[in-house]
KEMAR-426966 format. One record per residue: residue in one letter; z, x, y of N, C-alpha, C in turn; residue number from 1. Coordinates in steps of 0.05 Angstrom, whole numbers. Example, Ala and Ser with C-alpha at 12.3 -4.5 7.8 and 13.67 -1.06 7.14 Angstrom:
2
aa	n.zz	n.xx	n.yy	ca.zz	ca.xx	ca.yy	c.zz	c.xx	c.yy	i
A	156	264	-114	156	246	-90	156	264	-66	1 .
S	142	257	-45	143	273	-21	157	258	1	2 .
***
This chain:
215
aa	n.zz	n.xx	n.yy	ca.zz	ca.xx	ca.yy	c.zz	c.xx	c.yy	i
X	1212	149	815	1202	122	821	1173	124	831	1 .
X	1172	144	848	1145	141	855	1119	158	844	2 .
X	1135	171	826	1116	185	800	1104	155	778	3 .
X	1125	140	774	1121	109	765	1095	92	771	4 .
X	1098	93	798	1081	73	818	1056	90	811	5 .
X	1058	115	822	1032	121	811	1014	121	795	6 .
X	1027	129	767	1024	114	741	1011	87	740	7 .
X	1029	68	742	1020	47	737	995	36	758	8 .
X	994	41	782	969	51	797	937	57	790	9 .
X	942	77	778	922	90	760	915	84	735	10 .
X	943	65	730	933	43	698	916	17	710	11 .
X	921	14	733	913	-11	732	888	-9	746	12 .
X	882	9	764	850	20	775	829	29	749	13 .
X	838	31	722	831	45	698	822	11	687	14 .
X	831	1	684	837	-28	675	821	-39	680	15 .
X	826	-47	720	804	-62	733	762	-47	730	16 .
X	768	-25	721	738	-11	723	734	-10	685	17 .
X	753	-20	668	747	-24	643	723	-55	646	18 .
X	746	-75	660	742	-98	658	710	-98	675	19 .
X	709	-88	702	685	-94	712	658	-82	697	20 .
X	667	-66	680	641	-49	661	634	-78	635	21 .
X	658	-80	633	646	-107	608	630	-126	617	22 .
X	647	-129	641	630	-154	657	598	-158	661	23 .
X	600	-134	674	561	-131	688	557	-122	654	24 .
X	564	-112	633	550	-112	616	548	-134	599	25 .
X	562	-156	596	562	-181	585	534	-199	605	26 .
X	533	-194	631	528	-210	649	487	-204	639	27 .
X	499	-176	640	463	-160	636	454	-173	604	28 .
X	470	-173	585	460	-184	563	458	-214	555	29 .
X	458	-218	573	469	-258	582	431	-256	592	30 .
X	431	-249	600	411	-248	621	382	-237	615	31 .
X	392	-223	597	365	-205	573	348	-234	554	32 .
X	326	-238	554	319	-264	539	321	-248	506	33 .
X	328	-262	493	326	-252	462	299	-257	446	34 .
X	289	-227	440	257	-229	434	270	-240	395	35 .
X	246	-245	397	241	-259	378	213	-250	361	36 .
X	217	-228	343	194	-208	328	182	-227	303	37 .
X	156	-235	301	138	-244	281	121	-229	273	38 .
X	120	-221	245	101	-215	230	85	-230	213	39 .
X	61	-234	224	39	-245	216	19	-244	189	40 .
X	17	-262	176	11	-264	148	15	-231	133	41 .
X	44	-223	141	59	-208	124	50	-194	97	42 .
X	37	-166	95	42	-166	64	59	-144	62	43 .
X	72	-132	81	105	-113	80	121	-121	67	44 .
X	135	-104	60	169	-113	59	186	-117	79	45 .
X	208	-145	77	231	-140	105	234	-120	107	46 .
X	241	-97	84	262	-74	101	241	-58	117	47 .
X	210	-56	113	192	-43	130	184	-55	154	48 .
X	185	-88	153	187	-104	174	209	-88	207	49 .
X	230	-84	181	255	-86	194	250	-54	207	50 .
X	247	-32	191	243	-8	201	224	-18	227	51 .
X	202	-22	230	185	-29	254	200	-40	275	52 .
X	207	-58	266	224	-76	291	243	-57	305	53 .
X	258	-36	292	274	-14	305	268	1	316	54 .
X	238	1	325	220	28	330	205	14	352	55 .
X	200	-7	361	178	-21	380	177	-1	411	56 .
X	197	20	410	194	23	449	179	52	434	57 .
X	170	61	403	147	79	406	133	74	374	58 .
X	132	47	389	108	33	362	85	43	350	59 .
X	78	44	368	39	56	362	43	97	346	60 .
X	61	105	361	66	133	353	78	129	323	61 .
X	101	116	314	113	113	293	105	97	267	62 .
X	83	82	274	62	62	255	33	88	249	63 .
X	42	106	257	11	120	256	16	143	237	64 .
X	36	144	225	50	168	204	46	149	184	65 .
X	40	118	181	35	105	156	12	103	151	66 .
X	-7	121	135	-35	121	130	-48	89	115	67 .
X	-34	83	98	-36	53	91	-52	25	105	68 .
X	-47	46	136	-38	14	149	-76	21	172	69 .
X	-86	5	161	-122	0	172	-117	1	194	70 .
X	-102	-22	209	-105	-27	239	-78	-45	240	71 .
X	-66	-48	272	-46	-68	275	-54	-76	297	72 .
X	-40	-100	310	-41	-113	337	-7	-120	340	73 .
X	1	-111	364	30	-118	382	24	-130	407	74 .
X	33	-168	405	20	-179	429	56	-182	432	75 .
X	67	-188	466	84	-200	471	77	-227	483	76 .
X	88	-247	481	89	-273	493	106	-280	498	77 .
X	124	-287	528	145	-287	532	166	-275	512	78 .
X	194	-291	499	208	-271	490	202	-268	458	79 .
X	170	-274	445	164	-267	422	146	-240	417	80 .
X	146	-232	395	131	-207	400	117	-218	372	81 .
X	99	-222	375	80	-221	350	68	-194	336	82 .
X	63	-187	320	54	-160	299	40	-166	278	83 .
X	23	-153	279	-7	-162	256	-17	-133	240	84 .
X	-4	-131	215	-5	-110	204	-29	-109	181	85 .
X	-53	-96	190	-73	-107	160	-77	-74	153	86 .
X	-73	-76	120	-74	-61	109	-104	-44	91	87 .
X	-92	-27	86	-132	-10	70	-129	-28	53	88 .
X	-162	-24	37	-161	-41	15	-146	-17	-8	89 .
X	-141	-39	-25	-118	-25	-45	-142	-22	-69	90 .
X	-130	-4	-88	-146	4	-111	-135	-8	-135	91 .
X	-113	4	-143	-88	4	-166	-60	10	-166	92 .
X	-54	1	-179	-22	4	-186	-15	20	-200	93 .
X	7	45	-195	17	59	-223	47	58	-218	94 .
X	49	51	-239	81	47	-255	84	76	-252	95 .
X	76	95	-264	89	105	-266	112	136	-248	96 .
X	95	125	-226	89	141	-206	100	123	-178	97 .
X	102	98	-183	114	72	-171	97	85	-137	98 .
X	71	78	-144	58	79	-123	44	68	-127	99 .
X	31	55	-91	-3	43	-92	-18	56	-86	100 .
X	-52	59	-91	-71	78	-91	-82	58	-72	101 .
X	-97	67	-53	-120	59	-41	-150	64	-45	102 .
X	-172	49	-39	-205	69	-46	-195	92	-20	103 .
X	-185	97	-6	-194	123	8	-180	150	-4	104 .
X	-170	143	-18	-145	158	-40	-117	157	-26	105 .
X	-110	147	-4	-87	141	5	-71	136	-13	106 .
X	-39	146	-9	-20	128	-31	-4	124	-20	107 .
X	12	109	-32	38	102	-20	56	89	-35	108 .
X	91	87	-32	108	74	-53	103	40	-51	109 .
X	110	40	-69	105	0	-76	133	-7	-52	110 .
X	153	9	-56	168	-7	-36	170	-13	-9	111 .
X	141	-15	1	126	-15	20	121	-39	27	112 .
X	119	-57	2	103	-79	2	110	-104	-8	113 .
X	107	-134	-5	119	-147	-16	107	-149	-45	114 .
X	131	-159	-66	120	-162	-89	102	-190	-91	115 .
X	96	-206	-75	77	-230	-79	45	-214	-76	116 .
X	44	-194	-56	30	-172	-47	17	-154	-72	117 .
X	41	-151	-86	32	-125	-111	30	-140	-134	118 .
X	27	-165	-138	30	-183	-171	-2	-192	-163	119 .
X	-11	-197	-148	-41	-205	-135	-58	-173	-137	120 .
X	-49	-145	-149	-64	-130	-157	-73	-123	-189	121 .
X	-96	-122	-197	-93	-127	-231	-100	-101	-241	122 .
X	-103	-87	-225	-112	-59	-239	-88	-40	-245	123 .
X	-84	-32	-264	-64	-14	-262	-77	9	-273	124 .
X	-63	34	-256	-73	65	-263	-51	68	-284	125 .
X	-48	78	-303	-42	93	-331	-45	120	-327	126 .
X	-50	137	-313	-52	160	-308	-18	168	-304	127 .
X	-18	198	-310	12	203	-309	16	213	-275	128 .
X	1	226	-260	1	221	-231	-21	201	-224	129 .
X	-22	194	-204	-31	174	-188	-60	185	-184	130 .
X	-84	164	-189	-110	164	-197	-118	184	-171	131 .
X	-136	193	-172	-159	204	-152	-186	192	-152	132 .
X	-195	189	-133	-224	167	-131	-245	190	-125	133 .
X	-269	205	-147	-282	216	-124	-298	201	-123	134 .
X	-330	208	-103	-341	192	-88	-362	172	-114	135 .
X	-367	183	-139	-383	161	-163	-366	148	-171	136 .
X	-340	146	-169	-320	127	-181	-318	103	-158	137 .
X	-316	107	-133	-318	97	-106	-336	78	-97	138 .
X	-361	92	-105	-392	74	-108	-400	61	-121	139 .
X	-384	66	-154	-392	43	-165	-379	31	-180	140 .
X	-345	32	-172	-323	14	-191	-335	-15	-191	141 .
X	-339	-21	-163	-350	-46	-163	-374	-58	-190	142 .
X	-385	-47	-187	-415	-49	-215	-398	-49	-244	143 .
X	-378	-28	-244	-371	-31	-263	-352	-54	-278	144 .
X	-335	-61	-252	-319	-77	-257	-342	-111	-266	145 .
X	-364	-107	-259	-372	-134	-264	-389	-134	-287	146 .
X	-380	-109	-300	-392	-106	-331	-368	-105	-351	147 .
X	-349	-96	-341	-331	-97	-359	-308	-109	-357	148 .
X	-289	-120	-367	-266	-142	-356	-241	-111	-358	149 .
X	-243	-99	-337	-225	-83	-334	-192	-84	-329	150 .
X	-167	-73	-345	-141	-85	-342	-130	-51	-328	151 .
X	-134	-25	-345	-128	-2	-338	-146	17	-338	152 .
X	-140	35	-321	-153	59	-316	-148	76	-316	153 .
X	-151	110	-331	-137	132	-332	-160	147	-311	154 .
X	-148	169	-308	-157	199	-296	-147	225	-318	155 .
X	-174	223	-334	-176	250	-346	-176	267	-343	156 .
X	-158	293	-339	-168	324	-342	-172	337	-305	157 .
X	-167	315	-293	-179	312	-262	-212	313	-252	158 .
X	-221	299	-285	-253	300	-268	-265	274	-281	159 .
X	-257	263	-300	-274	242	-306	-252	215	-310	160 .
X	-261	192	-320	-244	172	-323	-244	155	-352	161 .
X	-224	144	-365	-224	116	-382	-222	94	-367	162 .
X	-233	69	-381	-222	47	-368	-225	31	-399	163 .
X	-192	22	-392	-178	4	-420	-193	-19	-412	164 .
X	-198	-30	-431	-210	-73	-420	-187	-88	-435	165 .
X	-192	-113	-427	-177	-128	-420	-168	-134	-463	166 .
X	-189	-131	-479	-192	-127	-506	-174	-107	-522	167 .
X	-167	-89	-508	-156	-69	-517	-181	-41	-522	168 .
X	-194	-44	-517	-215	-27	-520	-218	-1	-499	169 .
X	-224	17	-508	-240	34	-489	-256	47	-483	170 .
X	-270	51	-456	-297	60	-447	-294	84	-434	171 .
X	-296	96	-447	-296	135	-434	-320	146	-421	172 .
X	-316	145	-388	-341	139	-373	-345	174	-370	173 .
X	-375	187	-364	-381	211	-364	-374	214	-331	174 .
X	-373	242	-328	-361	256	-306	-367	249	-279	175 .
X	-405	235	-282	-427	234	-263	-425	205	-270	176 .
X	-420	184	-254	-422	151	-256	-447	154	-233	177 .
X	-472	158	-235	-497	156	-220	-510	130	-229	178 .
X	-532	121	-201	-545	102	-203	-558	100	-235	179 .
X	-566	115	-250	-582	112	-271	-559	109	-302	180 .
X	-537	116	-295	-522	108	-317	-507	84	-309	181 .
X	-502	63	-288	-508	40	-282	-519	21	-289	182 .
X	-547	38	-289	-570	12	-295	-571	21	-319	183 .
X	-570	37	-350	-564	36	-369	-548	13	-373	184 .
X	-520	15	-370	-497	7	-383	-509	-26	-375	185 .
X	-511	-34	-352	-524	-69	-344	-543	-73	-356	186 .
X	-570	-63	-369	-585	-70	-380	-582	-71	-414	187 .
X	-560	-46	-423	-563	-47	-456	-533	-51	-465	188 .
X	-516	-60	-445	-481	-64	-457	-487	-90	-474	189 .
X	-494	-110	-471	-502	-131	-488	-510	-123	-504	190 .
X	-523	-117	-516	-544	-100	-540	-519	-90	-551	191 .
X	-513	-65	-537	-488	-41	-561	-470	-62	-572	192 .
X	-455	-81	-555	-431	-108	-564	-446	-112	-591	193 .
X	-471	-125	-587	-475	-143	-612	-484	-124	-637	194 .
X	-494	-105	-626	-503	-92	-663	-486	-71	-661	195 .
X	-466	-64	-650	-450	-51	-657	-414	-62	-659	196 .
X	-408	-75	-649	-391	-83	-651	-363	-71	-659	197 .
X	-367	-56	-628	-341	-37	-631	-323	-39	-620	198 .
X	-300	-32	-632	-272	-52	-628	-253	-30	-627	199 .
X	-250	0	-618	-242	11	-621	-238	29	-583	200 .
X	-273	42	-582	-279	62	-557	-299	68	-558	201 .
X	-318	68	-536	-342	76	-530	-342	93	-515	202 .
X	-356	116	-525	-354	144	-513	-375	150	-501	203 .
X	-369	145	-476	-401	154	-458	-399	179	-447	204 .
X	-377	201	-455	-381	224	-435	-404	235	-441	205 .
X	-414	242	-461	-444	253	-454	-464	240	-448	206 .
X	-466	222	-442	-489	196	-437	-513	208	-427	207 .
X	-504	233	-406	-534	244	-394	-545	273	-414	208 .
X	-526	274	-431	-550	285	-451	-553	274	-470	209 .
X	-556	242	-473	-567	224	-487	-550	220	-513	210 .
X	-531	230	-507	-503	220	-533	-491	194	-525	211 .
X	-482	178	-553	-465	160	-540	-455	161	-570	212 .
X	-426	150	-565	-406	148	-592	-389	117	-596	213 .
X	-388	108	-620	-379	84	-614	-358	84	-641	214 .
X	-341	63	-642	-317	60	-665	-312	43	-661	215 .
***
């Protein structure tokens, strides 16, 4: 009998310290305000959203293994936490490689990003790995792109480049994109269009020893 008592004693001191543990822990989460995480003109994906949001008590350490990411801001305001994620500028897209390229040569998977994010990029790399930018491709995509209505871009051989136009055509740029084959191509691309009228590829890899090839 009194092996019994004991028992049930020790069930019920077990019981009462089950019940008081729920309690103060119901009481503590009663009492916790519920943050409320915004991401700000967003161009992530939820599930990267969502990875972050799981990580905030070592934010700054765990956002810094994503090279992608330019700069962020984590403000709290009462129980919201606002997050401002702005990203590098982007370069291209490759399918095939289902990555994004950045100008710094950064890459990274598309599933990084929202697709409203990646349909607003028009370049796509065609390369069978993911493009490399060196520094004359860097300096003067820009120039180029406002000479030519560019849709794709390859990486040849790992030293020079194509770029498909929007025509179907292509322009096989020489190894060296320097200031002076620039101001060639802006001053006499009009000219080659009309008396040549090539509908095929224009072959500028030798350009600096004064070759050019057209079809």
């Amino acid at each position: 009998m009194k092996f019994f008592n004991k028992n049930l004693i020790t069930h019920l001191v077990s019981m009462i310290v089950l019940v008081l543990f729920i309690f103060f822990l119901l009481n503590n989460l009663l009492k916790k305000p519920y943050e409320i995480i915004n991401f700000l003109d967003s161009e992530i994906s939820k599930d990267f959203e969502i990875e972050l949001s799981n990580n905030l008590n070592n934010f700054n350490e765990y956002i810094s293994k994503y090279l992608f990411v330019e700069s962020y801001s984590l403000k709290r305001i009462n129980n919201e936490i606002n997050i401002k994620i702005n990203l590098k500028k982007h370069f291209a897209i490759n399918n095939f490689t289902n990555e994004l390229i950045f100008y710094d040569n950064t890459i990274a998977p598309l599933q990084y990003f929202k697709p409203s994010y990646l349909e607003n990029i028009n370049l796509i790399d065609i390369s069978k790995n993911s493009i490399h930018l060196n520094k004359y491709l860097s300096d003067n995509y820009q120039k180029l792109s406002s000479i030519f209505n560019i849709d794709q871009i390859e990486y040849i051989d790992s030293r020079r480049y194509n770029l498909v136009l929007s025509s179907g055509k292509i322009v096989m740029l020489p190894k060296v994109i320097d200031s002076k084959f620039v101001f060639f191509i802006q001053n006499n691309i009009d000219l080659i269009e009309k008396t040549s009228n090539y509908d095929q590829f224009l072959d500028l890899r030798n350009f600096h020893n004064k070759t050019i090839r057209i079809k």
